[in-house]
C-alpha positions as CSV (number, residue, x, y, z in Angstrom):
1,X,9.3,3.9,-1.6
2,X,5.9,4.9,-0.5
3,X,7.3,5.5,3.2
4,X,10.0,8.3,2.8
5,X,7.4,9.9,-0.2
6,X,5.1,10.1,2.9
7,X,7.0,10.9,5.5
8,X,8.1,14.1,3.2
9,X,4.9,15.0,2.9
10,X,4.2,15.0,6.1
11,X,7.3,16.9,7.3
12,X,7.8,19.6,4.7
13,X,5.7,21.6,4.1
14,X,7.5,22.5,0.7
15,X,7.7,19.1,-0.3
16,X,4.1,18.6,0.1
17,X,2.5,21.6,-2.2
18,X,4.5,20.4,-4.6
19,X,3.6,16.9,-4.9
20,X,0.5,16.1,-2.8
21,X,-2.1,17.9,-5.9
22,X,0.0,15.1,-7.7
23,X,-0.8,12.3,-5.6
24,X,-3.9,13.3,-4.8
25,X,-5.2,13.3,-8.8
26,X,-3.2,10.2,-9.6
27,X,-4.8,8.5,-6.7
28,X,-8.4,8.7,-8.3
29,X,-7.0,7.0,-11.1
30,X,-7.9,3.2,-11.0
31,X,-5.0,1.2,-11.7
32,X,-6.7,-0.7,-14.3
33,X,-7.2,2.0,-16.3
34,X,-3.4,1.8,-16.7
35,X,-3.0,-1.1,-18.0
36,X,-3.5,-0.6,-21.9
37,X,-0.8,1.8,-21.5
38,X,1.1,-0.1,-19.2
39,X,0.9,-3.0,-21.8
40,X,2.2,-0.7,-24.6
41,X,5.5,0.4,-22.5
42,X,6.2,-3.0,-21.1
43,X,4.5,-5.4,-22.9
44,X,2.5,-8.5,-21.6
45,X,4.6,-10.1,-18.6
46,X,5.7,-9.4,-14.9
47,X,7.3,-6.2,-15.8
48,X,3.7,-5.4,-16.5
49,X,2.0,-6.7,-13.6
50,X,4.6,-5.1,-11.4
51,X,4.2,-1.5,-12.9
52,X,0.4,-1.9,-12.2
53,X,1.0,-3.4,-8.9
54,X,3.1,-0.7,-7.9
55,X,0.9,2.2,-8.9
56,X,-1.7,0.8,-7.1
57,X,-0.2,0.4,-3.6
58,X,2.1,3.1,-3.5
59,X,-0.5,5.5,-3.7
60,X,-2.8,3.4,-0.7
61,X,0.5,3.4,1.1
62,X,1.3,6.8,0.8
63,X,-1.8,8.3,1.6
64,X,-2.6,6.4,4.9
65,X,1.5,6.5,6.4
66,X,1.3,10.5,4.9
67,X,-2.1,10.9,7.5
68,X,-0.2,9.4,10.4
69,X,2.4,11.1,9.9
70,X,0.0,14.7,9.6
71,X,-1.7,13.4,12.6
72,X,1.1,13.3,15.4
73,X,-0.1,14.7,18.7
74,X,1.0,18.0,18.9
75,X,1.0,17.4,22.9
76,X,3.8,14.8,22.4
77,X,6.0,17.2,19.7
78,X,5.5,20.1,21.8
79,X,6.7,18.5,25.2
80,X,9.7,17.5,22.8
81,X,10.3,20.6,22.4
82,X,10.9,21.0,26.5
83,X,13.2,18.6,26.7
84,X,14.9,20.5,24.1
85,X,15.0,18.1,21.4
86,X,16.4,19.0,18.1
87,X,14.2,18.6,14.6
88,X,16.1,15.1,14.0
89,X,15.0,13.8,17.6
90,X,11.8,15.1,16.9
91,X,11.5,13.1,13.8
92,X,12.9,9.8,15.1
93,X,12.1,9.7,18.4
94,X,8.2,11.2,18.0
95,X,7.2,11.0,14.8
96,X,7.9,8.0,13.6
97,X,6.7,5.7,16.3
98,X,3.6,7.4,16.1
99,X,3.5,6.8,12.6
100,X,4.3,2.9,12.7
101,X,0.6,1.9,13.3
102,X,-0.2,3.7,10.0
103,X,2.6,2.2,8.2
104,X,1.3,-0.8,9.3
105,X,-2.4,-0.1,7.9
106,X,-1.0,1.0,4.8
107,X,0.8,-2.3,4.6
108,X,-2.3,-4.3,4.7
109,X,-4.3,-2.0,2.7
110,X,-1.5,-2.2,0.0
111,X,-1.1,-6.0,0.3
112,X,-5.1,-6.1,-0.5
113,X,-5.3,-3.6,-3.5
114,X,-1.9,-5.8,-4.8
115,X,-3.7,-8.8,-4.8
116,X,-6.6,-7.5,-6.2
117,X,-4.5,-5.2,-8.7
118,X,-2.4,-8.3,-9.6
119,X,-5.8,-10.5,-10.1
120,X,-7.2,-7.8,-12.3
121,X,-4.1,-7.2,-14.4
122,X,-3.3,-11.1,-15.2
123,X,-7.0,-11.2,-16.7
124,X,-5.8,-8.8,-19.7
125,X,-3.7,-11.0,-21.1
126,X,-1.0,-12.3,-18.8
127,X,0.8,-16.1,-19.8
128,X,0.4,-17.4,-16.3
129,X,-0.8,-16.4,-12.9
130,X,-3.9,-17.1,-10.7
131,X,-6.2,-14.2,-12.8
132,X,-5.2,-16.2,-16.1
133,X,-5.8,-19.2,-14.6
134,X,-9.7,-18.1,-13.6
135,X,-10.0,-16.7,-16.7
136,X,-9.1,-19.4,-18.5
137,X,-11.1,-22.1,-16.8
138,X,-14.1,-19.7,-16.5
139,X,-14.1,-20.2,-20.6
140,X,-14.5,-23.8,-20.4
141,X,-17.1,-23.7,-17.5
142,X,-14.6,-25.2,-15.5
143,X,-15.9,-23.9,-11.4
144,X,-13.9,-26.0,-9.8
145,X,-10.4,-24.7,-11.2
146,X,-12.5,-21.1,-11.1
147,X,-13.7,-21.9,-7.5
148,X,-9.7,-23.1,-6.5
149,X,-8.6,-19.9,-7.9
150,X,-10.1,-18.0,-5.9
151,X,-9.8,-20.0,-2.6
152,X,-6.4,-19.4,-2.9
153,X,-6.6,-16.3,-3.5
154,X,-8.1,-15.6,-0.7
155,X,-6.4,-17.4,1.6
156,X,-2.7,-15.7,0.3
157,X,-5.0,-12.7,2.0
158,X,-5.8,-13.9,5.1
159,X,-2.3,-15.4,5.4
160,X,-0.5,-12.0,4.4
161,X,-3.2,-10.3,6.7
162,X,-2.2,-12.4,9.9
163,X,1.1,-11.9,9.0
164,X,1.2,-8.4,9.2
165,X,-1.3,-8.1,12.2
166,X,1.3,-10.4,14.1
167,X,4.1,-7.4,13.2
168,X,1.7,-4.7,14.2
169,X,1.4,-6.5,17.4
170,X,4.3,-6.5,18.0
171,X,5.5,-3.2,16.4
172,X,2.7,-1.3,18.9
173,X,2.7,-3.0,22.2
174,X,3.3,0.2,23.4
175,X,0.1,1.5,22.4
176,X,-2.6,1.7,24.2
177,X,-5.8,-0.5,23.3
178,X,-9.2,-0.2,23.8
């Protein structure tokens, strides 16, 4: 959802007065703050934990796709233009290639802020989950369960991470490195 929000913003111009103020003041909002509220309209469970979850990345996603999209070499749109390419071209052909790295970044930036979203949001109370389970043993001064926890937390990181590095890879050859 966050892609078409941000290539929207990017693109039109009426579009974005509208609803960038919006994003903009709900992004300084920490998703955790949400979750008393978020507790109240869905109650304690995944409904929950995906509400915060999505809050939390949409807005990282949307942000860093909606500055790639902003960011386009003007050189590239305008030599578009001489080859006469229409607005749809433009868009397809120019835009969002250029944008793909960023979608990319706000991939891995949103897969990091869900994790620790989802971490944060199973410690208020969730049944079951990785958070809980810290939680939990961190009660009964139990470091190893604590210790696991979070070792596999972080490597569902590294292995999301890799995962998505591998697509940019392979997503951007075209672009150059330095």
């Amino acid at each position: 959802l966050s892609i078409p929000v941000a290539f929207l913003l990017g693109w039109y111009e009426g579009f974005r007065v509208i609803v960038e103020p919006w994003i903009q003041f709900l992004r300084t909002i920490p998703p955790i703050a949400l979750i008393p509220i978020v507790i109240a309209t869905f109650g304690i469970g995944t409904s929950a934990k995906v509400a915060i979850i999505f809050f939390a990345v949409f807005l990282t996603m949307v942000i860093t796709i909606y500055q790639g999209v902003k960011n386009v070499d003007a050189t590239l749109i305008k030599a578009a233009r001489v080859f006469d390419a229409n607005d749809a071209q433009i868009f397809f052909h120019v835009v969002v290639p250029a944008a793909i790295p960023f979608i990319l970044t706000g991939v891995r930036l949103g897969l990091a802020s869900a994790l620790t979203t989802l971490v944060a949001a199973e410690l208020t109370g969730a049944a079951t989950g990785l958070g809980t389970m810290i939680q939990q043993a961190g009660m009964y001064f139990k470091m190893d369960v604590v210790l696991m926890g979070i070792l596999v937390i972080g490597i569902i990181g590294f292995l999301f991470d890799k995962l998505v590095t591998f697509m940019e890879k392979r997503l951007t050859s075209w672009q150059e490195v330095k």
